[in-house]
C-alpha positions as CSV (number, residue, x, y, z in Angstrom):
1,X,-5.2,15.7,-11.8
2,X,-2.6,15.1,-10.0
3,X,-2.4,14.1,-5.8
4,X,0.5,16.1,-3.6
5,X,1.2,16.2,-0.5
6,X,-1.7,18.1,0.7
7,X,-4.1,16.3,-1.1
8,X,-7.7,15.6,0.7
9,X,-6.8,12.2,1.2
10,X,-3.7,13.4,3.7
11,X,-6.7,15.0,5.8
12,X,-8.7,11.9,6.5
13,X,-8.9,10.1,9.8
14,X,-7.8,7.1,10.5
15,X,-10.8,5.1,9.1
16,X,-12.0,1.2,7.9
17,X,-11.7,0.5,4.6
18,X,-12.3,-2.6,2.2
19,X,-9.9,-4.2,-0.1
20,X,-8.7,-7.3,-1.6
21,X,-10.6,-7.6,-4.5
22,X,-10.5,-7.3,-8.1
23,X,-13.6,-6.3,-10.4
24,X,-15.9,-3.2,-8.8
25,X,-18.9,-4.5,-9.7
26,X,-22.4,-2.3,-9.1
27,X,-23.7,-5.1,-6.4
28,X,-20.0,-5.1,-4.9
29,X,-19.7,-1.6,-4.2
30,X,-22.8,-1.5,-3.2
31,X,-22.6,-4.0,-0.4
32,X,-19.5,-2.3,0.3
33,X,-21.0,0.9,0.7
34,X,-23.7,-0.9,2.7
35,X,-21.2,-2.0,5.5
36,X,-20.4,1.5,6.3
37,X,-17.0,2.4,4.5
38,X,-16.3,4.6,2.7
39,X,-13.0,3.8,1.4
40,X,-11.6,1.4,-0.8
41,X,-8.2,0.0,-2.8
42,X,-8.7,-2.3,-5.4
43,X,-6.3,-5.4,-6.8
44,X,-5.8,-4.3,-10.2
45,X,-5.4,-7.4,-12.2
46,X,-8.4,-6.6,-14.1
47,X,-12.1,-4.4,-13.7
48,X,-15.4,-5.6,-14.2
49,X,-16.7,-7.3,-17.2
50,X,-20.0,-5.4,-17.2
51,X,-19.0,-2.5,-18.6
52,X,-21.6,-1.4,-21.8
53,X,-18.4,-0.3,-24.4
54,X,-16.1,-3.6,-23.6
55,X,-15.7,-5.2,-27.3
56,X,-15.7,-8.6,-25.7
57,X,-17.2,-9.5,-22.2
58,X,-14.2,-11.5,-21.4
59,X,-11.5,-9.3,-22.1
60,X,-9.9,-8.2,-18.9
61,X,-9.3,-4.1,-19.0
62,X,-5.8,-2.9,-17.4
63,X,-4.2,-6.8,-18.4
64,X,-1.4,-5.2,-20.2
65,X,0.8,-2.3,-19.5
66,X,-0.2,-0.3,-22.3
67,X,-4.2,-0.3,-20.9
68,X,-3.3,1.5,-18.0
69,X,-3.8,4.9,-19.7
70,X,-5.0,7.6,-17.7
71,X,-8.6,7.8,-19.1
72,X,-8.9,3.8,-18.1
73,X,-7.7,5.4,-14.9
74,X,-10.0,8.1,-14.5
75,X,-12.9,6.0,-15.5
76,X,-12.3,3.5,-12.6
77,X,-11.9,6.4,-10.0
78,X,-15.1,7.7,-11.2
79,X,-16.9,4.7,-10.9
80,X,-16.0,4.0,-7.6
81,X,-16.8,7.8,-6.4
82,X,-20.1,7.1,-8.2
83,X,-21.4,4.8,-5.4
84,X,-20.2,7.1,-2.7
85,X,-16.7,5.6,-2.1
86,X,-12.7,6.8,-2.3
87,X,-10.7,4.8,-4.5
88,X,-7.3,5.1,-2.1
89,X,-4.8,2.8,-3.7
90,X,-4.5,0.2,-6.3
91,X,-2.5,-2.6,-5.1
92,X,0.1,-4.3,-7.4
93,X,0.2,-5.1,-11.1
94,X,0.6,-8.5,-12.5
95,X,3.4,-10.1,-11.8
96,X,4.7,-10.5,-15.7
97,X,4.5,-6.6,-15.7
98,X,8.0,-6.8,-13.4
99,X,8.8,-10.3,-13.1
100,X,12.6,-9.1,-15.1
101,X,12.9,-5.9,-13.0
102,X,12.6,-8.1,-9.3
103,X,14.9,-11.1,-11.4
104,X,17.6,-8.7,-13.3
105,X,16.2,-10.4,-16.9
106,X,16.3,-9.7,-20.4
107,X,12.8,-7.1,-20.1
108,X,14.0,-5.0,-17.2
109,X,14.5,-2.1,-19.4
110,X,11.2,-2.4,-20.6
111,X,9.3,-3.3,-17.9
112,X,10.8,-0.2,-15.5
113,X,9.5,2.0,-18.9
114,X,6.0,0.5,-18.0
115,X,6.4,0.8,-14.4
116,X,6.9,4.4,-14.7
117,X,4.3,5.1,-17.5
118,X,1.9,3.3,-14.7
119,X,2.6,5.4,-11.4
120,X,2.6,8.5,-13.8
121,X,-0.5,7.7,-14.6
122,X,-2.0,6.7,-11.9
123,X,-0.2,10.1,-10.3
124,X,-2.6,12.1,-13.7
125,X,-5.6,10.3,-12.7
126,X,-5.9,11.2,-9.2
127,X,-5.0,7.8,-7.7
128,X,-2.7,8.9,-4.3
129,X,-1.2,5.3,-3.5
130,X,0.1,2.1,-5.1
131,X,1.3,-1.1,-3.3
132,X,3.7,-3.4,-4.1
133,X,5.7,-6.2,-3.6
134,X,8.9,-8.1,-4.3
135,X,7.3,-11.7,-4.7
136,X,8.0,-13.1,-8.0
137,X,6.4,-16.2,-7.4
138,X,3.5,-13.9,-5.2
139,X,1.9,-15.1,-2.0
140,X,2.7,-19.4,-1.0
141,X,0.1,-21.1,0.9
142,X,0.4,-25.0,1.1
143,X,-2.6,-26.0,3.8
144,X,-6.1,-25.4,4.6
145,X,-7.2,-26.1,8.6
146,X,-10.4,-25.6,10.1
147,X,-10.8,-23.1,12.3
148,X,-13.6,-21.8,14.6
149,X,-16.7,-23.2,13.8
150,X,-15.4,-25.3,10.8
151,X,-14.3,-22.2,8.8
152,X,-11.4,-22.6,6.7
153,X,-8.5,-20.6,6.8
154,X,-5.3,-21.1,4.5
155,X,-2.4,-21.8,6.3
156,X,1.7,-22.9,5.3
157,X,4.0,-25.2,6.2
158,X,8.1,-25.1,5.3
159,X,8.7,-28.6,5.3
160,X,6.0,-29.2,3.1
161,X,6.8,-26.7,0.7
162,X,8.2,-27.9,-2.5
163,X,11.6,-27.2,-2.9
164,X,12.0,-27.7,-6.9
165,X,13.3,-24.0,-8.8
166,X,10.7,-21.2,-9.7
167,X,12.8,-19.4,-11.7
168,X,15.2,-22.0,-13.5
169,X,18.4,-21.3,-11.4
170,X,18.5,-19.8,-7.5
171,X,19.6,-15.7,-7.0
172,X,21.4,-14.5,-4.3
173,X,20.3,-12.0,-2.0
174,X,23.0,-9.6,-3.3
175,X,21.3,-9.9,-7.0
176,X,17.8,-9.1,-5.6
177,X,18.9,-5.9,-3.5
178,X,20.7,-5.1,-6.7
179,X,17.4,-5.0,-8.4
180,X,15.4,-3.5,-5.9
181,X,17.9,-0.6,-5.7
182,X,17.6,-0.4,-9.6
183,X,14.0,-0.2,-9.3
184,X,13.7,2.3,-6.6
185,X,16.1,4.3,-8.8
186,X,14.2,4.2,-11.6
187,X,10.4,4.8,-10.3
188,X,10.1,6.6,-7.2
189,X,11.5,10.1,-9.3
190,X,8.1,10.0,-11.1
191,X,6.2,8.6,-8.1
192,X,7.6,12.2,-6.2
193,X,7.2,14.5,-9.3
194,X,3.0,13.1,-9.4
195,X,2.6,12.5,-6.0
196,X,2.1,8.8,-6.1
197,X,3.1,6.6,-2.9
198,X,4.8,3.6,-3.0
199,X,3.4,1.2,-0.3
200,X,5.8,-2.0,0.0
201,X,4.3,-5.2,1.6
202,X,5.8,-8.2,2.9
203,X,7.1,-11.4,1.7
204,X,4.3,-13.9,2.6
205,X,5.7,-16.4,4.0
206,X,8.3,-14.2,5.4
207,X,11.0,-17.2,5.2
208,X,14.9,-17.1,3.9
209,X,14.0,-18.3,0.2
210,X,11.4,-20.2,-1.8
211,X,12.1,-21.6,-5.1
212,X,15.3,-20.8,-4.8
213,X,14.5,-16.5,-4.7
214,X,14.9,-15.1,-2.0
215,X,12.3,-13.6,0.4
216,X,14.1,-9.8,1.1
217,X,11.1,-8.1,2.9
218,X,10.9,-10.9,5.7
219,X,12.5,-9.6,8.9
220,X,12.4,-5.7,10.5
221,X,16.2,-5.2,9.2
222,X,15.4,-5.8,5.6
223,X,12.9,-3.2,6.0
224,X,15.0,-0.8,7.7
225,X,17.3,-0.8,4.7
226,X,14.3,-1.3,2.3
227,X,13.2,2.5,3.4
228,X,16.5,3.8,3.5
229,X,18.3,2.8,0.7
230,X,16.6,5.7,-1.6
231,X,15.3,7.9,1.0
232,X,12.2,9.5,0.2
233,X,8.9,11.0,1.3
234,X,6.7,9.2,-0.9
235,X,8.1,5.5,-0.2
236,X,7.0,3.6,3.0
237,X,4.9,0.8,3.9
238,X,1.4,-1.0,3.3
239,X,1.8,-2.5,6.5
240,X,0.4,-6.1,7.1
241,X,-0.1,-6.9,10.3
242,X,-0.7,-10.9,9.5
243,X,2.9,-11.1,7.6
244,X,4.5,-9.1,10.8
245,X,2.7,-11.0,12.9
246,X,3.6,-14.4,10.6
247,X,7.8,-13.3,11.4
248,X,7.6,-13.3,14.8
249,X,9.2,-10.0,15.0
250,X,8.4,-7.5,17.7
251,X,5.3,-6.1,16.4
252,X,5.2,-3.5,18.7
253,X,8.4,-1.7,18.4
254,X,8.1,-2.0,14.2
255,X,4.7,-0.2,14.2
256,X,6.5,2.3,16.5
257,X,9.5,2.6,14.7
258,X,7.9,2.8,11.1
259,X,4.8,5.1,12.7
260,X,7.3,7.3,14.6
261,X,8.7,8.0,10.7
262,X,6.1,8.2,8.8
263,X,6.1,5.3,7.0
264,X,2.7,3.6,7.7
265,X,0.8,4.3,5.0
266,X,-1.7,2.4,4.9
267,X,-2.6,-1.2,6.8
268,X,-3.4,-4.6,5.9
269,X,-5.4,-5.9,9.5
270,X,-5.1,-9.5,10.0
271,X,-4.0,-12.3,11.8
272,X,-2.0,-15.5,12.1
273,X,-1.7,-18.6,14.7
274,X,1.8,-19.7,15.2
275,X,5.0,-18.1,12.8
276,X,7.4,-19.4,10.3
277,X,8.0,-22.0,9.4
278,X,4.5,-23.2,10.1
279,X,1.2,-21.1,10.9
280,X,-2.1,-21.0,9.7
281,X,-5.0,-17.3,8.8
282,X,-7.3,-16.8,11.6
283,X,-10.1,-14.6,13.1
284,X,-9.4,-11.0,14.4
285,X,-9.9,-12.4,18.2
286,X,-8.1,-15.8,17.7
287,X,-4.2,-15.1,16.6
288,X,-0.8,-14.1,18.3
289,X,-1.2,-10.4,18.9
290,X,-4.3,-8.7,21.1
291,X,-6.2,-6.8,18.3
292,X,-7.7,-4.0,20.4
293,X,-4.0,-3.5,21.7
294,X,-2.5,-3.4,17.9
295,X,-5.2,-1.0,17.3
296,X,-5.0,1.2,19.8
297,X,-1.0,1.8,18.9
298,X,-1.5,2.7,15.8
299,X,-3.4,5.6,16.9
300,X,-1.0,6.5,19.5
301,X,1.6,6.5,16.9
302,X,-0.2,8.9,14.7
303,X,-1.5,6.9,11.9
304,X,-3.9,8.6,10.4
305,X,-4.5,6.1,7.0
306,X,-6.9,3.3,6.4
307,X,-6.8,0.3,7.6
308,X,-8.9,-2.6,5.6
309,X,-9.0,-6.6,6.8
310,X,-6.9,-8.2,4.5
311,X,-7.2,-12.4,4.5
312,X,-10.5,-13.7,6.1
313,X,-11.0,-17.4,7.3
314,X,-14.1,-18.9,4.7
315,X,-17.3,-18.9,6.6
316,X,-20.7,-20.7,5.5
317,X,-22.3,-19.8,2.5
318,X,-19.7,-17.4,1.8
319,X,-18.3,-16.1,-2.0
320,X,-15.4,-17.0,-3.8
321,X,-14.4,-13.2,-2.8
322,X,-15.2,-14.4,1.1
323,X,-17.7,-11.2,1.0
324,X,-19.0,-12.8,4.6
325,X,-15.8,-12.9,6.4
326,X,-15.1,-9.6,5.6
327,X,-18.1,-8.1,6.6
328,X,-17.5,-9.9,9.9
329,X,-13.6,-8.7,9.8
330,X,-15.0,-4.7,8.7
331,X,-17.5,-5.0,11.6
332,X,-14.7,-6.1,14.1
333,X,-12.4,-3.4,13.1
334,X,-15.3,-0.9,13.5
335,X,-15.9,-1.8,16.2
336,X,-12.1,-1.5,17.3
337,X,-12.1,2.3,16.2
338,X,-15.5,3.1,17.7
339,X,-13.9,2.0,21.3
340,X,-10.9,3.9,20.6
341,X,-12.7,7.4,20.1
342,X,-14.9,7.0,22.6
343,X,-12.0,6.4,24.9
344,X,-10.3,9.8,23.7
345,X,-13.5,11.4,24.2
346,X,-13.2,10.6,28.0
């Protein structure tokens, strides 16, 4: 099966949805399905454990390239529509699946292969979006505050960052558009002939260079030329409001600019206090930008995809999957969107 253009997820609302996690559990999806939402993505580093045929109940499924066949595919969808929820994205692959594409190494080859094997599959199992990113050291976070209440919320801090190489020597930003270009190149043909999306996210922190690799996807320019350099119809953004809001950039006039295009497909909905170099995760109600503002625009701008809370402050008693702060972050946003039609119904 295989998602186009006009495929039933293109006729959806815009709607609340849950992500950020990594193993659809029966109890998760249930207390998923509980809060009221009916749509999910899923962080595909590995699926439950639980499963009755697994050989070993600590092998993780989908943990190399090659077990992200399009029956391994298909089951997952179906599990998820078994508790009564959409399965709208899966977002990002292990880092060691493209760590030589994003760095130009000895793999690339090989790893582009995978890439492509994966989106065509995902494309053949009826899975419409996939999100990723150009990290290859993934997301930095260097401080823990206390927020309201005594919740903790991770935060980051430039000068404390450690300044030592990630990657044995220090690119140049020419070398990493050079890859990114290659990339582009090389996947979003099959991503278009399956009618996969390809959903780019952030740097986070959006800063000049860590490690000595530079951050591309940090500032509205770079994403500009991001969306342009291979123009296409099923490339835009999985939007995150908290690393926007993290740059300091206009917030406003990129939602505009991206919505006006197209290219919001779907959004990460959090928030940050302060911006590069330093700032710390927060509540909805408590960070730079007015929430029920942000909202409201990316109605008026004609998104029509699903939004999901993305990092949540750590509240008492909560999981190591912070299943409390995101019930608090879902009922926020619902809250947000229930305002919002009631207004147009006026």
């Amino acid at each position: 099966m295989s998602q186009t253009d006009d495929s039933p997820f293109d006729e959806l609302p815009l709607r609340i949805g849950l992500g950020q996690f990594r193993e659809p559990t029966d109890d998760r999806l249930r207390f998923i399905k509980q809060l009221g939402v009916d749509d999910v993505l899923l962080n595909m580093y590995r699926y439950s454990p639980d499963y009755p045929h697994l050989p070993n109940e600590d092998r993780p499924l989908l943990a190399t390239p090659e077990e992200w066949t399009v029956d391994a595919l298909v089951e997952l969808r179906e599990r998820i529509e078994r508790a009564g929820l959409r399965l709208n994205a899966i977002e990002n692959v292990p880092i060691a699946f493209y760590d030589h594409v994003m760095l130009g190494g000895d793999r690339r080859d090989e790893q582009l292969d995978d890439l492509r094997r994966i989106v065509r599959n995902l494309g053949e199992a009826g899975i419409p979006m996939f999100g990723y990113h150009w990290m290859p050291s993934g997301v930095w976070r260097n401080t823990e505050v206390a927020v309201r209440g005594d919740a903790r919320a991770s935060g980051f801090d430039l000068d404390a960052a450690d300044d030592s190489l990630t990657h044995e020597r220090e690119y140049t930003e020419a070398e990493l558009w050079e890859n990114y270009e290659r990339f582009l190149r090389a996947v979003l043909p099959v991503a278009e002939e399956v009618g996969v999306k390809l959903c780019l996210h952030p740097n986070d922190p959006p800063v000049d260079s860590l490690g000595g690799v530079p951050q591309l996807f940090r500032n509205f320019e770079n994403f500009q030329r991001a969306m342009d350099l291979v123009p296409s119809d099923n490339h835009g953004l999985e939007f995150c409001l908290g690393c926007w809001s993290e740059m300091g950039e206009d917030l406003e006039a990129a939602i505009r600019y991206f919505g006006s295009r197209g290219k919001l497909y779907y959004v990460h909905f959090r928030d940050v206090e302060g911006t590069v170099p330093r700032f710390n995760e927060t509540f909805l109600d408590q960070g730079n930008y007015d929430s029920a503002r942000i909202f409201g625009l990316l109605d008026e701008v004609g998104f029509r995809g699903m939004i999901i809370p993305d990092h949540v402050p750590h509240v008492e008693g909560d999981s190591t999957w912070d299943h409390r702060g995101r019930a608090h972050a879902v009922g926020y946003l619902q809250g947000l969107l229930a305002m919002h039609r009631a207004c147009a119904e006026t």
